[in-house]
N, C-alpha and C positions, 0 to 999 in steps of 0.2 A: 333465616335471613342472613346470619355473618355467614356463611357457606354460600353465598351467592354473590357479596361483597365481594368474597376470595375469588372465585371463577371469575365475576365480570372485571377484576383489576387484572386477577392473570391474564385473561382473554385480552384485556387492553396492553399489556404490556407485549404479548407476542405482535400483536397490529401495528406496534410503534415501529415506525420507521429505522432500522440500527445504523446509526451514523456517528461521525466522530466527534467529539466534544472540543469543542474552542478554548484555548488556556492561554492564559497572561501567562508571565515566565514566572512572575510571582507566586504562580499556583502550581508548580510544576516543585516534584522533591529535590532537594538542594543536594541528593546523593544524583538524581537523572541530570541533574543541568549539570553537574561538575563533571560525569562520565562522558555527557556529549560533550564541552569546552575540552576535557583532555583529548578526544579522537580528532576533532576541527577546531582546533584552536584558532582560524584563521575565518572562521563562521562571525561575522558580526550581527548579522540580522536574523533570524532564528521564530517560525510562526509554531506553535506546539498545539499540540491535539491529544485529547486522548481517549486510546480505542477499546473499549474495557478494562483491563487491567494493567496497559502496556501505553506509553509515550510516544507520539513522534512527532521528531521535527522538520518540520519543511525548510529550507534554504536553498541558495543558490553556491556552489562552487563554480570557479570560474565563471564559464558561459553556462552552465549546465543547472538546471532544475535537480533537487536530490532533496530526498527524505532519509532522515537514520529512523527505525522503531528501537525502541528499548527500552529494559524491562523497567519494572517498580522500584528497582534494588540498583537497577541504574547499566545492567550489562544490553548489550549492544547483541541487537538478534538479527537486523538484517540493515541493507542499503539501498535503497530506488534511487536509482539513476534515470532520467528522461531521456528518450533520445528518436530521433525520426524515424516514422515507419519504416523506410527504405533502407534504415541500419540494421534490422535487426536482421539476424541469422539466417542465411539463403534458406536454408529446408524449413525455418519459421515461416518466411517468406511462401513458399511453396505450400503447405500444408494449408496456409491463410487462402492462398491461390485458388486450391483445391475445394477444399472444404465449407470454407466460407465467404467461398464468390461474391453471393448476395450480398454478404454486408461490406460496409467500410473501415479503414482501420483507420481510426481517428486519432489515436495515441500509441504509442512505444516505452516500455521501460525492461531496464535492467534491473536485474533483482540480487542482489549476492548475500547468500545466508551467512554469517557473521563465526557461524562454530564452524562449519564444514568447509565455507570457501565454494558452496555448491551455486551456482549460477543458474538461473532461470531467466524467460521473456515473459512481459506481459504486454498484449494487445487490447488497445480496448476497442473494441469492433461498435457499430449501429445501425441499424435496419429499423426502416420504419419509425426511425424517432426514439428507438431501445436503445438502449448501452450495454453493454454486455462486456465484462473482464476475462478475458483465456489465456492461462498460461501456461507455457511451455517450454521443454528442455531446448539446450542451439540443436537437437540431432531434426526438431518437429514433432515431437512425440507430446499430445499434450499432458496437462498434466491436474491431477482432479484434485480438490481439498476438500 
């Protein structure tokens, strides 16, 4: 009987939906909130989430929509920047053109990985009522996780 407890929680736990956890700032470790305040200091409003093991926060700079992730310990792994379909990288552009006619590109973001400096696109595409995330180098080459 406890051997089928296990299976049918495990079983329930892969079913569950993986999405990201809603955080008061109060919940968030006072080493990740002082690492985001040292990077944007100029961040007043700040919504936090978190996505297994790792933090992010949503804010506005400027005009602009942006998330930082980072880690547990408080370092800083990547940046989403929002920005219009029509911004992103001609051959992203092109390869979207191509490939994925069918759908529509409903969102745009800039991605810049925090250690490398490596820059990536994501689009978020829909067909039929789907959503779908694809990401890409600026050359159009996508890019798999």
């Amino acid at each position: 009987m406890k051997q089928y407890l296990i299976l049918a929680a495990f079983a329930l736990a892969l079913a569950a939906p993986a999405h990201a956890q809603q955080l008061k700032a109060t919940q968030v470790p006072a080493t990740v909130v002082a690492a985001f305040k040292q990077k944007f200091a100029q961040v007043k409003e700040v919504k936090w989430e978190k996505e297994g093991d790792k933090y992010e926060a949503g804010f506005e700079q400027g005009k602009v929509e942006m998330s930082a992730l980072l880690s547990a310990s408080g370092e800083l792994l990547e940046t989403e920047s929002e920005m219009a379909p029509t911004q992103l990288p001609a051959a992203v552009q092109a390869k979207l053109a191509s490939t994925y006619k069918a759908y529509k590109v409903t969102e745009a973001a800039k991605i810049v990985t925090a250690s490398t400096g490596a820059t990536s696109y994501e689009a978020e595409v829909m067909k039929g009522g789907k959503k779908r995330d694809i990401l890409f180098e600026a050359n159009g080459q996508e890019i798999t996780k």
